[in-house]
N, C-alpha and C positions, 0 to 999 in steps of 0.2 A: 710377499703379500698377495701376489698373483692368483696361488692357487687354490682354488672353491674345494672345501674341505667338506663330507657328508658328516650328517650327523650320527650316523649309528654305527661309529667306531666301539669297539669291545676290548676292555684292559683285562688285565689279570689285577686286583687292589688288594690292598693289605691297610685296612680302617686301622687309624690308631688313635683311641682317644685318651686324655687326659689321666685318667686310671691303668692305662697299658703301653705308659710312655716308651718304658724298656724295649719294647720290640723295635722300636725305632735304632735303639744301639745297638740290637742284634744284629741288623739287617749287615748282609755281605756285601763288600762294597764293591759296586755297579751292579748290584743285582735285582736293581729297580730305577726306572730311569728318569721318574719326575715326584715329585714329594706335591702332592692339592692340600694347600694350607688353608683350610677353613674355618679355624677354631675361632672363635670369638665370646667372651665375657658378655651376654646381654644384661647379668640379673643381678649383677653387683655395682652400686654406684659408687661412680671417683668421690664423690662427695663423703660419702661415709665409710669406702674400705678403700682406699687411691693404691693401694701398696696389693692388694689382692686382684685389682683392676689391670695395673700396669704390669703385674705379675704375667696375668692371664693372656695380656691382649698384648704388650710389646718384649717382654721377655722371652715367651714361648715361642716366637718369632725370630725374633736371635738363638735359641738353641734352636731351632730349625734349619737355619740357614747354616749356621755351626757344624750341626750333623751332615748335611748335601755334601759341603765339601769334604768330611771325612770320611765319608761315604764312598765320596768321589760319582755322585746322583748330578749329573748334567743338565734337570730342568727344573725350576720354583716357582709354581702356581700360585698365587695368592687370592684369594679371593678379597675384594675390595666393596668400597659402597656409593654409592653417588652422593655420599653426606658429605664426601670429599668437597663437591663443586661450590655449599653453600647454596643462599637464595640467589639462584641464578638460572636463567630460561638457557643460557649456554650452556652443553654439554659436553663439545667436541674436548677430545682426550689433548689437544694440544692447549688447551687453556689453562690459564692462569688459575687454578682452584683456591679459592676462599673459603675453608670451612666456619660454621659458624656454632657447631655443636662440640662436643668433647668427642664424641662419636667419630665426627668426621676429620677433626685434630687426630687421634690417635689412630683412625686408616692410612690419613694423609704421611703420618710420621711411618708407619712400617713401610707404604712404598717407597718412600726415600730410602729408607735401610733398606733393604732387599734391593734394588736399581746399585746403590753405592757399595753392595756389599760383592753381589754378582756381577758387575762390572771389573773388580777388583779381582775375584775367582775365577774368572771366565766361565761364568753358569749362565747359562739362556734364563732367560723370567719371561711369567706374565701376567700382569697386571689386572686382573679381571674388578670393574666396578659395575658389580651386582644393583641395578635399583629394588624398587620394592616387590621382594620374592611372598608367595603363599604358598598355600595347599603343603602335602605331605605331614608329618609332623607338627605343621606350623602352632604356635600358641601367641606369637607375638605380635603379627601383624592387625592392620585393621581389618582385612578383608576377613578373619578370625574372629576376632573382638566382635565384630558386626554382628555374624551369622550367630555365635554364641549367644549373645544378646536377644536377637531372635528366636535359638531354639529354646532358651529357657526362659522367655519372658522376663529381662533384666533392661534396664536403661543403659540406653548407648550413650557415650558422651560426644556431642558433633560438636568438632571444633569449629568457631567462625563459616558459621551458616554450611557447613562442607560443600564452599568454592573454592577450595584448593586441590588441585590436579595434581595427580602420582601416575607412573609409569610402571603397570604392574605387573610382573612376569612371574608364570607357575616353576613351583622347583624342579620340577619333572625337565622341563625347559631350558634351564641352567642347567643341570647336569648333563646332558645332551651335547648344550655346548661349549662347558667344559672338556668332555671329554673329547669332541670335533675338535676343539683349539689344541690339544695336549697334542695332537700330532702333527702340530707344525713344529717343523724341525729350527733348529739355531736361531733364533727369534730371538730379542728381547723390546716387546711391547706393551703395551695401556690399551686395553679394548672394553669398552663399555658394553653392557650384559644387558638389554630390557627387551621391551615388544616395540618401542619407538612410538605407542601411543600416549595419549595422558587419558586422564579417567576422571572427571570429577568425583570427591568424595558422596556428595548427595545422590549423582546418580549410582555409584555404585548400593547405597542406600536402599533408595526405589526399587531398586531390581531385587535387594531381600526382601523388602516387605511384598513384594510381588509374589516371593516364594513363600515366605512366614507368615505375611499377618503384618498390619502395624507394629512397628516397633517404639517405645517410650522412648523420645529423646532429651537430655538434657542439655545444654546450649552450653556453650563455654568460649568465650573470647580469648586469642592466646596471638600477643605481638611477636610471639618468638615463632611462630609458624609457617615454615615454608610455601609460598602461593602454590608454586609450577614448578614441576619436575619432572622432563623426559627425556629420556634415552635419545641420544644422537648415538645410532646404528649407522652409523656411513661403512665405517670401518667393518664393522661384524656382518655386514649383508656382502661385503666383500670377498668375504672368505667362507662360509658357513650357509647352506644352504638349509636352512628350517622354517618352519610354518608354528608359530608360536600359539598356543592353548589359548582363546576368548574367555578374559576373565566374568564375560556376562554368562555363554554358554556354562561355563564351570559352574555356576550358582547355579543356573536355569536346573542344569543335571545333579545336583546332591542332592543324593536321598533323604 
């Protein structure tokens, strides 16, 4: 854990998504040395399809891990989420995490399999819990929602006055240090992925309509709502030397 890893490592990857599973079975075995398991189910709920959900989100995860070792692939990335820790101001990776979502239940449950499984296969892991990622492709997030809202003149929904602080890191960011973490050799670690600030939702707000225009908001009170949520980076300033994207700058600059 000593040594300061740069971030503009360069891989050779081989993207596999869900439509081109088979290439994963082609693959010659060691002829690729870490599997980045990021797939995840956002748009199906347990509620209504549970069997298409767990399909997606903990099953695909056991044929993953299935595959590494037939593979004979020595390293298993996971991408995780901080929905893991629950309503909690602690972050640090050695804590006790309380999920209080389905979300963060079914994160919490593949890094148990993956730790119990590669401990078991002798494969290195790592545990990456991602907080709240934007930009690129994004459609999910709020920082999305928001600006959407302002470019097309639609009402924002602000939960409980937007005094609840998020930790919010560009995907550009994550990838970065993903692929800086992938070259740490025989590892098996939990390393938390954010910018280590928190953001209130309202100011992030202000800052669109600074760009936009007023935005319509419509209020909405919600007891299930997370206050505080930020990245304890002890661990990841340790290893990974990056200078993380200004989620205000990012606004200031779209076109």
């Amino acid at each position: 854990m000593g040594r300061r890893i740069q971030e503009n490592a360069t891989f050779d990857i081989l993207p596999i998504t869900r439509d081109d599973w088979g290439l994963f079975k082609k693959i010659i075995p060691s002829e690729y040395q870490a599997v980045i398991h990021c797939a995840y189910d956002l748009k199906n709920s347990i509620n209504e399809q549970p069997g298409i959900v767990l399909e997606s989100n903990i099953i695909s995860t056991a044929r993953a891990l299935e595959l590494c070792k037939e593979k004979k692939i020595q390293k298993f990335i996971f991408i995780s989420s901080c929905s893991v820790y629950g309503d909690s101001s602690n972050s640090s990776e050695d804590k006790q995490c309380n999920p209080v979502s389905m979300n963060g239940f079914i994160k919490l449950f593949n890094e148990e399999l993956i730790k119990s499984f590669c401990d078991a296969n002798a494969i290195n892991y790592l545990i990456l819990r991602v907080f709240n990622s934007y930009g690129g492709d994004d459609t999910f997030s709020v920082v999305h929602k928001m600006i959407s809202c302002a470019r097309n003149k639609k009402p924002f929904t602000l939960i409980d006055g937007g005094i609840s602080e998020r930790d919010f890191i560009h995907v550009n960011d994550v990838a970065k240090i993903v692929c800086a973490l992938a070259e740490m050799p025989h590892i098996r670690e939990i390393i938390n992925v954010g910018s280590g600030q928190s953001i209130r939702i309202i100011d992030l707000l202000k800052t669109v309509e600074m760009k936009y225009g007023k935005i319509s908001v419509v209020n909405r009170d919600s007891s299930g709502e997370i206050v505080y949520s930020r990245a304890n980076i002890n661990k990841l300033k340790n290893i990974v030397r990056l200078q993380t994207i200004d989620i205000f700058d990012f606004i200031r600059d779209l076109m």
